[in-house]
BATISE-784798 format. One record per residue (C-alpha): residue in three letters; x, y, z. Coordinates in steps of 0.1 Angstrom, whole numbers, padded with zeros to 4 digits, always signed. Layout:
% BATISE-784798
AlaXYZ/...
***
This chain:
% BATISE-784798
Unk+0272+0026-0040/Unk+0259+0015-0071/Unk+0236+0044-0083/Unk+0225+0036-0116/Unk+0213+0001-0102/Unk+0194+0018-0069/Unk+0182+0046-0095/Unk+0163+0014-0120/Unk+0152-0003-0088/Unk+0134+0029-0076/Unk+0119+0036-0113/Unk+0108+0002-0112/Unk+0090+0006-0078/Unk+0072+0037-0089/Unk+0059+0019-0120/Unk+0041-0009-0101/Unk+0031+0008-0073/Unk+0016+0030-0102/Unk-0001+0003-0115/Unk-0013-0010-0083/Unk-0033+0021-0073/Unk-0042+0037-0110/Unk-0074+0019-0104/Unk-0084+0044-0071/Unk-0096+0074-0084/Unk-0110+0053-0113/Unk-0133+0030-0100/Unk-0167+0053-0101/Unk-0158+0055-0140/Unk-0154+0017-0144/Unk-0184+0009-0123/Unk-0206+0032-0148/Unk-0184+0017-0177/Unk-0193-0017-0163/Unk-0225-0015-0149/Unk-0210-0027-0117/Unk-0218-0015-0083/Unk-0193+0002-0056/Unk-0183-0032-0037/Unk-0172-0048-0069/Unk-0154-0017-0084/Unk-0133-0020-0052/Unk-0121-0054-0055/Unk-0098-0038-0085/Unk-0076-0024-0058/Unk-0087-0053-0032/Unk-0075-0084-0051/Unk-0037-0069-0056/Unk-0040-0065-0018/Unk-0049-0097-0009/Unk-0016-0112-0025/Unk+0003-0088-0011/Unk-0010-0102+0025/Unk-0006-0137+0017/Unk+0031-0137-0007/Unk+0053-0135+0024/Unk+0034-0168+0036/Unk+0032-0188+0003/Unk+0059-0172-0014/Unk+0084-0183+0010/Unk+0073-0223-0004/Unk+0075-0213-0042/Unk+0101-0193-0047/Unk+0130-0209-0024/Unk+0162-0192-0040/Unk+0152-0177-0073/Unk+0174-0156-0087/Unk+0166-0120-0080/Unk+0169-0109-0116/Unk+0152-0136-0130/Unk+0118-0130-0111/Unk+0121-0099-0116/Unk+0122-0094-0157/Unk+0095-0124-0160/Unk+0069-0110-0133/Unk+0075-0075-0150/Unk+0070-0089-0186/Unk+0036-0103-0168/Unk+0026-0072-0157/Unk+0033-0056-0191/Unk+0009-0077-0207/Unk-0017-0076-0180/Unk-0017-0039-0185/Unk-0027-0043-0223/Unk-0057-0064-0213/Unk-0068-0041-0186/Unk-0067-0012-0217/Unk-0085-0034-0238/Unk-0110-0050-0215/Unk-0148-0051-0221/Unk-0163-0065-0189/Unk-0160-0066-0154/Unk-0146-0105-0156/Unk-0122-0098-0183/Unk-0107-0066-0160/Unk-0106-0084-0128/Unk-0088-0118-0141/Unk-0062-0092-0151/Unk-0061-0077-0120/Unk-0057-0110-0105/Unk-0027-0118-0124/Unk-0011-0086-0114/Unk-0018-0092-0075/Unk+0001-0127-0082/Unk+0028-0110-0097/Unk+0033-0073-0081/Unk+0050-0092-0045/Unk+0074-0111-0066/Unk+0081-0081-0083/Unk+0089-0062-0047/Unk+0107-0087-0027/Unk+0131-0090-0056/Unk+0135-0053-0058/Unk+0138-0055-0024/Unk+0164-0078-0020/Unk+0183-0064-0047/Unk+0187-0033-0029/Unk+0196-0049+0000/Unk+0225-0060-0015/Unk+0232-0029-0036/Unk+0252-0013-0009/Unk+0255-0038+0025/Unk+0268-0008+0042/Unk+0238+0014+0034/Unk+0210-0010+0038/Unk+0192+0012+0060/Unk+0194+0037+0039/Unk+0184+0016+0009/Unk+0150+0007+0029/Unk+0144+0039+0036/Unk+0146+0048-0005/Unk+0122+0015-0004/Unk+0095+0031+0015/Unk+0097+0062-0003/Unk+0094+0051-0035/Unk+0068+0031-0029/Unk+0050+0061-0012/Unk+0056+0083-0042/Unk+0046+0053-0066/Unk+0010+0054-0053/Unk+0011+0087-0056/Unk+0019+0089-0089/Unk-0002+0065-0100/Unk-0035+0079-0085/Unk-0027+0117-0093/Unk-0014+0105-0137/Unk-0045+0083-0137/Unk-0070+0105-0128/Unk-0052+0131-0154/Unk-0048+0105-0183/Unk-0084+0090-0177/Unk-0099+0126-0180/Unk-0075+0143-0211/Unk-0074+0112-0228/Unk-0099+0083-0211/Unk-0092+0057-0188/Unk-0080+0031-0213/Unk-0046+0052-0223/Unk-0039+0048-0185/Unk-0030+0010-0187/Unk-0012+0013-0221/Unk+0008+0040-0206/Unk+0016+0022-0175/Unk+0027-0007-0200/Unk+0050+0015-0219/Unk+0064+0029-0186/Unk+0071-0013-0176/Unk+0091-0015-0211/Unk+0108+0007-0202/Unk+0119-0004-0165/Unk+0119-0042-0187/Unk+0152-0021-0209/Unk+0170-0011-0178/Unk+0165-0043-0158/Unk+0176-0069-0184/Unk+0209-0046-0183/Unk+0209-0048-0146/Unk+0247-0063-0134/Unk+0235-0067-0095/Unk+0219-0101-0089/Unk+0208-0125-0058/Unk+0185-0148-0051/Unk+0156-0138-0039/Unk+0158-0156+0004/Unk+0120-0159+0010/Unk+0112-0167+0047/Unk+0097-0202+0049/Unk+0069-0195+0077/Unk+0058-0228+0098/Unk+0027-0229+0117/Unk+0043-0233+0149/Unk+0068-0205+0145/Unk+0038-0181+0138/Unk+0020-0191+0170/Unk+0053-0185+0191/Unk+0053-0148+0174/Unk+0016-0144+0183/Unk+0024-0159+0222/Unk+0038-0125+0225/Unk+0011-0102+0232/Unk+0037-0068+0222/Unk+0036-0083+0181/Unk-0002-0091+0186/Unk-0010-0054+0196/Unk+0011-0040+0168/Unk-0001-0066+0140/Unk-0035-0063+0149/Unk-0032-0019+0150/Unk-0014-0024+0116/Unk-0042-0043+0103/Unk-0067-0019+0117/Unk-0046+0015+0107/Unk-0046+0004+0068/Unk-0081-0013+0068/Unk-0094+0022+0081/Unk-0066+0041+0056/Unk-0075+0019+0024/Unk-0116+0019+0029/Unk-0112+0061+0034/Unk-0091+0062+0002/Unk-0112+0035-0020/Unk-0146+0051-0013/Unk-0135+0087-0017/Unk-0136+0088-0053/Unk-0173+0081-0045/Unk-0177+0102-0020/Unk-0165+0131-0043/Unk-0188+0121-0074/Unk-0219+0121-0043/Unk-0210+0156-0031/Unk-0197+0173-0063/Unk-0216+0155-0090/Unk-0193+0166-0124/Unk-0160+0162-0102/Unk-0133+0155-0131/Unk-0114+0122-0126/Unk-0081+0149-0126/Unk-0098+0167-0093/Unk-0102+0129-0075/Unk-0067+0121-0088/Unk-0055+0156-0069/Unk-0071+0146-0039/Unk-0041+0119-0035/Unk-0018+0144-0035/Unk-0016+0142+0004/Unk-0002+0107-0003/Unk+0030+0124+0000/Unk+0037+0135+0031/Unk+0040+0101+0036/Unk+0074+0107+0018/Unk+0088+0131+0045/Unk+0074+0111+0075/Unk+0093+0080+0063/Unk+0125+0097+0058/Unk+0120+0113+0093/Unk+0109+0088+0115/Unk+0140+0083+0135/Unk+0137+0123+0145/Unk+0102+0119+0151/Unk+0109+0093+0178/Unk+0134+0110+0191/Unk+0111+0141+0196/Unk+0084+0118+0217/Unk+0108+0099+0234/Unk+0102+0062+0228/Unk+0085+0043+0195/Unk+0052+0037+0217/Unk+0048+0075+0225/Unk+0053+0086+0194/Unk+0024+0059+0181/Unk+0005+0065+0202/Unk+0004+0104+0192/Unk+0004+0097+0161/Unk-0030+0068+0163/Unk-0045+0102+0180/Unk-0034+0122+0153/Unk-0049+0098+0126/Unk-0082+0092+0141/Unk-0090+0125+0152/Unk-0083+0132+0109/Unk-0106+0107+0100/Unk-0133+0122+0115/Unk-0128+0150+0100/Unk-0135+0135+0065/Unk-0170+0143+0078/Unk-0167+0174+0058/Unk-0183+0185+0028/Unk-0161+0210+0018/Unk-0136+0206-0008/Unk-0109+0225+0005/Unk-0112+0208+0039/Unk-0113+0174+0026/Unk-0083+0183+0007/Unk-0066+0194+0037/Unk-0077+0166+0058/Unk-0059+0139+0032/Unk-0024+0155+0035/Unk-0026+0154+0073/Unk-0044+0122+0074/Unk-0011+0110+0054/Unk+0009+0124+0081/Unk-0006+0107+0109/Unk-0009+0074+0091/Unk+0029+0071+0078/Unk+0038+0083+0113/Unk+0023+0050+0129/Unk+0035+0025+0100/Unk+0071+0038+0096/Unk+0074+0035+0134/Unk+0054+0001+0135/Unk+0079-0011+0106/Unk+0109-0002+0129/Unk+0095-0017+0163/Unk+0082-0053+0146/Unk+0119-0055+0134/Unk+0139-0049+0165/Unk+0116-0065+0193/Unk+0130-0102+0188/Unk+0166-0109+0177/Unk+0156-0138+0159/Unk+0135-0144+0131/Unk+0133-0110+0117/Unk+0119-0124+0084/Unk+0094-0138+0095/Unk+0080-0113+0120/Unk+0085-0085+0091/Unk+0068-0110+0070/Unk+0038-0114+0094/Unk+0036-0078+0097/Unk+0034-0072+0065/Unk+0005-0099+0063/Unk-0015-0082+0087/Unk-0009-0047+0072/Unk-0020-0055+0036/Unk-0050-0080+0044/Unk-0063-0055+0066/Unk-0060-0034+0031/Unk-0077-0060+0009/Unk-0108-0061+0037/Unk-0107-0027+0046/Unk-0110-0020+0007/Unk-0146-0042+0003/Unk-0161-0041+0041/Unk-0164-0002+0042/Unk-0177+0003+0005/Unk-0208-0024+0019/Unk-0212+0000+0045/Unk-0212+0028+0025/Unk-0239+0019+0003/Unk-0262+0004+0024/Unk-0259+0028+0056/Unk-0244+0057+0044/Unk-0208+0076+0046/Unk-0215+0089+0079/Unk-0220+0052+0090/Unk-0190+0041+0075/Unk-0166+0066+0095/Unk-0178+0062+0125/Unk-0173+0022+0123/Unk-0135+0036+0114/Unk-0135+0061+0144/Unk-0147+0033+0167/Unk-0123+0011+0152/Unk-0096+0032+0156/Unk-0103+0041+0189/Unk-0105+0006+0199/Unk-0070-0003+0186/Unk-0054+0029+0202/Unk-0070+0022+0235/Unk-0059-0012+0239/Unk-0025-0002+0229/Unk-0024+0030+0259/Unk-0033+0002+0286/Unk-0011-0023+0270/Unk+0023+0001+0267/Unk+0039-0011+0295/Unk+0047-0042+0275/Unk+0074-0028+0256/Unk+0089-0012+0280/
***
């Protein structure tokens, strides 16, 4: 295996995934810093979203058999620069052009480091996805936890020239990187996407993914909010803590094959898991700190059990095509994010936060339901 290659992938990984989320536990600060409200403080983490959900689609058209490497070291050098503007930004417009850019460039940035560590190792791929998830996991969580730090010790500006530094230094390693391949994007057609949807078992899960991270991503946009509402001189280091819970998405990812064998079957162990998760959300109810603390890390646990599962079963239920049903999957999953990011803030401000999770407890009840009635499909 080559380790020093895996080892700049996975730095590189953490860096963006950094960037992607360093907005989170940032946006009541940039809303006052602004004079924005909460809706449009959330479209900083909304708009990266968005292109994650829609780059397995469109990407598959414009970037036919790009070298691997190439994309790679000119979407990085992108982002670099993007980060300077964001640290040196002066209005709400200026900001979210930059974080535009970034959501145009941050999926070229992961399928190339994805299919360069596909090819790393062909005898450890699984493995290699596995270090995927993980560091993509620990990315966000190092992102929100050093932003909230940074933005408090230092203020929020440092945060984007540090996150630029960090991308030199990924931009050093890379251009000395001896791995490369092109990048194989899926070309999705409209007509294979309606045969994937003909099957109701890839409608249920698409449609629970979209619903698991629309709920996941509105809870962890607005709680930065909900923080400054219940504990008005909360540091941006205490909201950046709060992420810490990210984590145990970590363990669950690496575990997920001796969690299903626990349960039984992938359904099961979804299923207790989709229990798990809502039954956490509503506990974010709370105004205690400790238990919302406490709620986040097992909120984590219950939401990484249902995607690292979900992420197995949408890969191995049809022999064919296994780009494109990944691909659509991952679609679902990150435009339920982008939505889930704006929809509940609206809520929030109009109706209130107890409003807002009980539309995600319905929600999720909803999705879970449907699936117990519909299991027998994948049997």
């Amino acid at each position: 295996m080559n380790k020093k290659a895996l080892a700049i992938i996975v730095y590189n990984i953490m860096v963006v995934l950094s960037v992607m989320y360093a907005t989170q536990p940032l946006q009541p600060l940039l809303a006052e810093e602004f004079g924005i409200s909460m809706t449009q403080s959330s479209l900083f983490t909304a708009v990266i979203m968005f292109w994650l959900g829609i780059a397995p689609i469109v990407y598959g058209y414009i970037l036919e058999s790009v070298s691997s490497k190439k994309m790679l070291i000119t979407a990085s050098i992108i982002l670099f620069f993007t980060n300077l503007v964001l640290g040196f930004s002066n209005s709400f417009e200026m900001f979210l052009l930059a974080r535009c850019v970034e959501g145009l460039v941050v999926p070229a940035i992961l399928t190339s480091s994805m299919t360069i560590l596909a090819n790393i190792d062909k005898k450890n791929i699984q493995f290699n996805m596995s270090v995927y998830v993980a560091a993509t996991v620990f990315g966000g969580l190092v992102g929100r936890v050093m932003s909230g730090f940074i933005a408090t010790e230092f203020g929020w500006r440092v945060v984007f020239f540090s996150l630029s530094f960090a991308l030199l230094i990924a931009l050093y390693f890379i251009k000395n990187l001896k791995l490369d391949v092109n990048a194989k994007l899926t070309k999705a057609t409209l007509h294979d996407v309606i045969d994937i949807l003909k099957d109701k078992r890839f409608v249920l899960i698409y449609f629970m993914m979209f619903s698991v991270f629309f709920v996941f991503a509105g809870l962890l946009n607005m709680m930065p909010f909900r923080m400054k509402e219940l504990f008005g001189d909360v540091s941006e280091t205490t909201i950046g803590l709060l992420y810490l819970g990210y984590g145990s998405g970590i363990v669950v990812a690496l575990l997920s094959r001796k969690i299903v064998k626990f349960f039984g079957n992938e359904i099961k162990t979804i299923l207790v898991g989709g229990a798990f998760y809502t039954v956490m959300t509503l506990f974010f109810i709370s105004e205690d700190l400790v238990v919302i603390f406490a709620m986040m890390f097992l909120l984590c646990i219950g939401m990484f059990t249902v995607h690292s599962i979900a992420t197995g079963l949408a890969n191995t239920m049809k022999e064919s095509q296994k780009g494109l049903t990944s691909g659509m999957y991952l679609t679902f999953y990150y435009i339920g994010g982008a939505i889930g990011s704006i929809v509940p803030s609206m809520v929030y401000s109009k109706y209130g936060w107890h409003s807002m999770m009980a539309t995600f407890v319905f929600l999720l009840l909803t999705v879970f339901i449907l699936l117990f009635i519909n299991r027998k499909v994948f049997a």
